[in-house]
N, C-alpha and C positions, 0 to 999 in steps of 0.2 A: 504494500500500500504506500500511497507517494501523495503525501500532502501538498499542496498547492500545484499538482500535477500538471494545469491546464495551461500553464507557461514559462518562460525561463529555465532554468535550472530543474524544477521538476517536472518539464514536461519534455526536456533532454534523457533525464534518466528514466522515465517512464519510458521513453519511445526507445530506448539503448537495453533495458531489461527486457522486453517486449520481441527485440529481433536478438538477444542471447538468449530467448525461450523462455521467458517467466508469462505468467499469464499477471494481468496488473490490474489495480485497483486505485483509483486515484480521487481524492477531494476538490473541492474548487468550489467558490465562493457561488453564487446562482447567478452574479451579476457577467459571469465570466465563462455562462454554459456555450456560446457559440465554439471559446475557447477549446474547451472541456472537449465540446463534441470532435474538434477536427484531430485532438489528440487520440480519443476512441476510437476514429477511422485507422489513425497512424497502423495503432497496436494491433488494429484486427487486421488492417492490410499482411502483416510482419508473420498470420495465423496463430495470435491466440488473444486467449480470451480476456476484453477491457470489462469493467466496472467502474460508472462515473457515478459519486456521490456529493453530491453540491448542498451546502451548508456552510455556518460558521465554524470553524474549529474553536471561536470562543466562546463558544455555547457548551456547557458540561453535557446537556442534554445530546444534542448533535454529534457529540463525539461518542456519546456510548454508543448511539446508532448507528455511525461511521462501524464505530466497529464489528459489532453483530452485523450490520449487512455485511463488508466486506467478508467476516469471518464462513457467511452462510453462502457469497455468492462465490470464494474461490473453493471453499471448502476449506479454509485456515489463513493463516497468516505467516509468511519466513521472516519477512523483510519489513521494516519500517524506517519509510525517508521520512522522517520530520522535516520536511522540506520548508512547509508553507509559513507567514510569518505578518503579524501588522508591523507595518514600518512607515516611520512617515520624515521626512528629514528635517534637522534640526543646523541651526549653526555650531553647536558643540554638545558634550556630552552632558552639560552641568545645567542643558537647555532643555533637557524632556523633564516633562515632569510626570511627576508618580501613576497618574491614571495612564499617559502613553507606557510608561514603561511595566506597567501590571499586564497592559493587554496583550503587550510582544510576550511574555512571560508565560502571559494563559495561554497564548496560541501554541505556543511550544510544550508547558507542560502539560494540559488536559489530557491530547493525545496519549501521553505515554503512560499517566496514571491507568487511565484507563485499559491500556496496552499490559500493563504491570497485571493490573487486577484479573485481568480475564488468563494469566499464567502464560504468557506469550512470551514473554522480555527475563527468559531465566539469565540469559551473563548479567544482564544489568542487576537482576535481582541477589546473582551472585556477588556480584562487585559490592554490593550494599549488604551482606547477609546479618553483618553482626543488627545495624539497624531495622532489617525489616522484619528478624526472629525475636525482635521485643517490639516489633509491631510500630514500628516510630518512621512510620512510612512520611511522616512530611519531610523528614530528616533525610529518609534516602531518597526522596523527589528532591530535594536540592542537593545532595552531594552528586546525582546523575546529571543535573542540570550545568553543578561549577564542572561535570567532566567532560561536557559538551562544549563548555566555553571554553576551556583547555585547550581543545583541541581547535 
């Protein structure tokens, strides 16, 4: 599954998993289905099977359905691009302020809670075990978060 699928960066990797053989499932906002659609031709052109799901990803609700459908139409999940992201540009970093930067945050982390919870993301959950075997799951939603900025 390839968050913000429907252009740029994820809608490269979508179209590049697609002709290495992944069948893909990809998010994308509704304001951005024309998008969305001509990446769904790419993947099925490539012969296999797209899933376009359009919503917010900063929606909690939206991303649990993100995932159950995705999980019921490939028949599971291997892969997650956290691709997709709000961003809006600023003159400097000391210039966003907390409501923009909560929502780049939510975009990024809702998906993967939810990815977490449905038992999908076992290295991440490895990487975190001491944290998430005393259950202190917001603790290892941010130590997975500082290891995405890491990198």
């Amino acid at each position: 599954m390839i968050t913000g699928g429907d252009s740029g960066i994820g809608r490269a990797v979508a179209i590049a998993f697609a002709r290495e053989g992944a069948d893909v499932a990809i998010s994308y906002l509704e304001s951005e289905e024309a998008d969305a659609k001509e990446v769904i031709e790419l993947i099925q052109q490539a012969g296999r099977k797209a899933v376009a799901l359009g919503g917010d990803i900063t929606d909690e609700n939206f991303c649990r359905k993100l995932v159950a459908d995705a999980v019921e139409s490939l028949g599971g999940l291997d892969i997650l691009v956290n691709n997709a992201g709000a961003q809006q540009t600023q003159p400097g970093l000391e210039d966003i302020s907390s409501e923009q930067f909560d929502k780049v945050l939510m975009s990024a982390v809702l998906e993967m809670l939810e990815r977490i919870s449905h038992k999908k993301a076992e290295n991440l959950r490895n990487h975190c075990q001491d944290e998430a075997s005393a259950k202190l799951w917001d603790k290892a939603a941010r130590q997975i978060e500082q290891i995405n900025i890491d990198i």
